[in-house]
N, C-alpha and C positions, 0 to 999 in steps of 0.2 A: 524693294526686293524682299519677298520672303522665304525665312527661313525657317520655324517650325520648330525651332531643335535649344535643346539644354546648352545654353556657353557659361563660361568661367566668370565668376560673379563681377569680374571689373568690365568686363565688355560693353553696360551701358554707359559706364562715363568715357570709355574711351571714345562710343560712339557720339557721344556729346562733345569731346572735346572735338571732333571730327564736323562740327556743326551741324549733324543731325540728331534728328530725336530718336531715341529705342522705344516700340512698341513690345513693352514685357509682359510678364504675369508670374506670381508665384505657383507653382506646382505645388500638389498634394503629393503625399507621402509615396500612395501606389503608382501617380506619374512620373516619380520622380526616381525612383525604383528602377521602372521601365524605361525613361531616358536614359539613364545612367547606363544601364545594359546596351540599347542602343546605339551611345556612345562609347561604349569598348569596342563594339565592332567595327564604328567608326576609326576609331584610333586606330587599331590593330588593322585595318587595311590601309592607312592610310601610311603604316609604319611599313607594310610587304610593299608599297610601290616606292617609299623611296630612302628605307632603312636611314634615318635617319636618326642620329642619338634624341633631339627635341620631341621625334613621334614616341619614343619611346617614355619619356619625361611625362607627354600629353597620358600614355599608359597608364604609367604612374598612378597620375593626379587622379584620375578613374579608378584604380581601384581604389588609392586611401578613399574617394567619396563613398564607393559601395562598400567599402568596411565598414567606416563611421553610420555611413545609411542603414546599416545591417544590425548597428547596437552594437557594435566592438568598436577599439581603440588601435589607433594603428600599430600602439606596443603589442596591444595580443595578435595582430596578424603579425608581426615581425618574429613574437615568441615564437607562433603555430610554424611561421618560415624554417628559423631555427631546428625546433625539434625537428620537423621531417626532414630538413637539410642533413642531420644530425643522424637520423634514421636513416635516408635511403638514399641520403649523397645527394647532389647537383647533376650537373651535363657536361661538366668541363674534360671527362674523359672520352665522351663523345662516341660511347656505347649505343649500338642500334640493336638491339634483340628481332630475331625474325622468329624464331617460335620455343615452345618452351615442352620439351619431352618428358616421359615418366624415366626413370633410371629403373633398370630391371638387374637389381644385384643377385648373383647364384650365389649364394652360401652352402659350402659343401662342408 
Protein backbone atom coordinates (compact mmCIF):
# COMPACT_ATOMS: atom_id res chain seq x y z
CA UNK A 1 0.00 0.00 0.00
CA UNK A 2 1.23 3.57 -0.66
CA UNK A 3 1.19 6.33 1.13
CA UNK A 4 3.38 9.25 0.20
CA UNK A 5 3.00 11.28 3.27
CA UNK A 6 4.98 12.72 6.53
CA UNK A 7 3.90 10.06 9.87
CA UNK A 8 5.13 10.45 13.53
CA UNK A 9 8.62 9.26 13.78
CA UNK A 10 7.77 5.78 15.63
CA UNK A 11 5.45 4.58 12.75
CA UNK A 12 8.37 2.55 11.29
CA UNK A 13 9.10 0.35 14.16
CA UNK A 14 5.57 0.00 14.85
CA UNK A 15 5.37 -1.15 11.35
CA UNK A 16 8.05 -3.61 11.93
CA UNK A 17 6.84 -4.83 14.98
CA UNK A 18 3.53 -5.50 12.77
CA UNK A 19 6.04 -7.86 10.55
CA UNK A 20 6.42 -5.52 7.76
CA UNK A 21 8.91 -3.56 6.42
CA UNK A 22 8.50 0.60 6.14
CA UNK A 23 9.74 1.94 2.92
CA UNK A 24 10.97 5.58 4.19
CA UNK A 25 13.32 8.49 3.31
CA UNK A 26 14.39 11.42 5.20
CA UNK A 27 12.82 14.76 3.82
CA UNK A 28 14.77 18.00 3.19
CA UNK A 29 14.11 20.92 4.95
CA UNK A 30 11.66 22.68 2.11
CA UNK A 31 9.81 19.09 1.86
CA UNK A 32 9.47 18.87 5.14
CA UNK A 33 8.08 22.34 5.58
CA UNK A 34 5.52 21.48 2.93
CA UNK A 35 4.52 18.18 4.43
CA UNK A 36 4.02 19.61 7.61
CA UNK A 37 1.54 22.23 6.19
CA UNK A 38 -0.01 19.46 4.29
CA UNK A 39 -0.50 17.66 7.36
CA UNK A 40 -2.32 20.48 9.20
CA UNK A 41 -4.84 20.26 6.68
CA UNK A 42 -4.87 16.70 6.98
CA UNK A 43 -5.48 16.84 10.73
CA UNK A 44 -7.77 19.79 10.80
CA UNK A 45 -10.30 17.82 8.54
CA UNK A 46 -9.83 15.10 9.90
CA UNK A 47 -10.72 16.84 13.43
CA UNK A 48 -14.28 18.65 11.30
CA UNK A 49 -15.43 14.91 10.66
CA UNK A 50 -15.18 13.49 13.88
CA UNK A 51 -14.38 16.25 16.51
CA UNK A 52 -12.52 14.16 18.38
CA UNK A 53 -10.28 15.42 21.39
CA UNK A 54 -7.03 12.72 19.71
CA UNK A 55 -7.56 14.81 16.29
CA UNK A 56 -7.06 17.64 18.06
CA UNK A 57 -3.91 16.27 20.07
CA UNK A 58 -2.69 15.11 16.24
CA UNK A 59 -3.22 19.42 15.71
CA UNK A 60 -1.13 19.90 18.35
CA UNK A 61 1.78 17.78 17.55
CA UNK A 62 1.64 19.66 13.90
CA UNK A 63 2.01 22.77 14.98
CA UNK A 64 4.77 22.33 17.80
CA UNK A 65 6.62 20.43 14.45
CA UNK A 66 6.11 23.66 12.19
CA UNK A 67 7.20 25.87 15.13
CA UNK A 68 10.41 24.01 15.87
CA UNK A 69 10.56 23.65 11.83
CA UNK A 70 10.27 27.52 11.69
CA UNK A 71 13.39 28.22 14.25
CA UNK A 72 11.35 28.87 17.43
CA UNK A 73 10.78 26.85 20.50
CA UNK A 74 7.54 25.87 21.61
CA UNK A 75 8.06 28.37 24.78
CA UNK A 76 8.22 31.27 22.27
CA UNK A 77 5.00 30.14 20.58
CA UNK A 78 3.30 29.61 23.95
CA UNK A 79 4.79 33.36 24.99
CA UNK A 80 3.37 34.74 21.39
CA UNK A 81 -0.02 32.70 22.58
CA UNK A 82 0.11 34.35 25.75
CA UNK A 83 0.63 37.92 24.95
CA UNK A 84 -2.06 37.99 22.13
CA UNK A 85 -4.37 35.87 24.51
CA UNK A 86 -3.47 38.67 26.87
CA UNK A 87 -4.10 41.37 24.20
CA UNK A 88 -7.26 40.43 22.31
CA UNK A 89 -8.85 37.78 24.63
CA UNK A 90 -9.67 34.02 23.43
CA UNK A 91 -13.40 32.77 22.09
CA UNK A 92 -14.85 31.57 25.23
CA UNK A 93 -17.32 34.53 25.18
CA UNK A 94 -18.36 33.38 21.83
CA UNK A 95 -18.51 36.87 20.08
CA UNK A 96 -19.46 36.73 16.31
CA UNK A 97 -18.81 40.35 14.87
CA UNK A 98 -20.79 40.98 11.58
CA UNK A 99 -19.41 44.38 10.57
CA UNK A 100 -17.59 47.05 12.12
CA UNK A 101 -19.11 51.01 11.40
CA UNK A 102 -17.50 54.59 11.68
CA UNK A 103 -19.17 56.29 14.92
CA UNK A 104 -20.37 59.78 13.62
CA UNK A 105 -20.17 61.89 17.10
CA UNK A 106 -21.89 65.62 16.80
CA UNK A 107 -20.09 67.81 19.03
CA UNK A 108 -22.24 70.80 19.58
Amino acid sequence: MEYNKLVRDRIPEIIAADGKKAITRILDDREYLACLEKKLDEETAKYHESKELEELADILEVVYALCKAGGHSVQELLSVYQNKHNECGGFSRKIYLIRKESCSLSLK
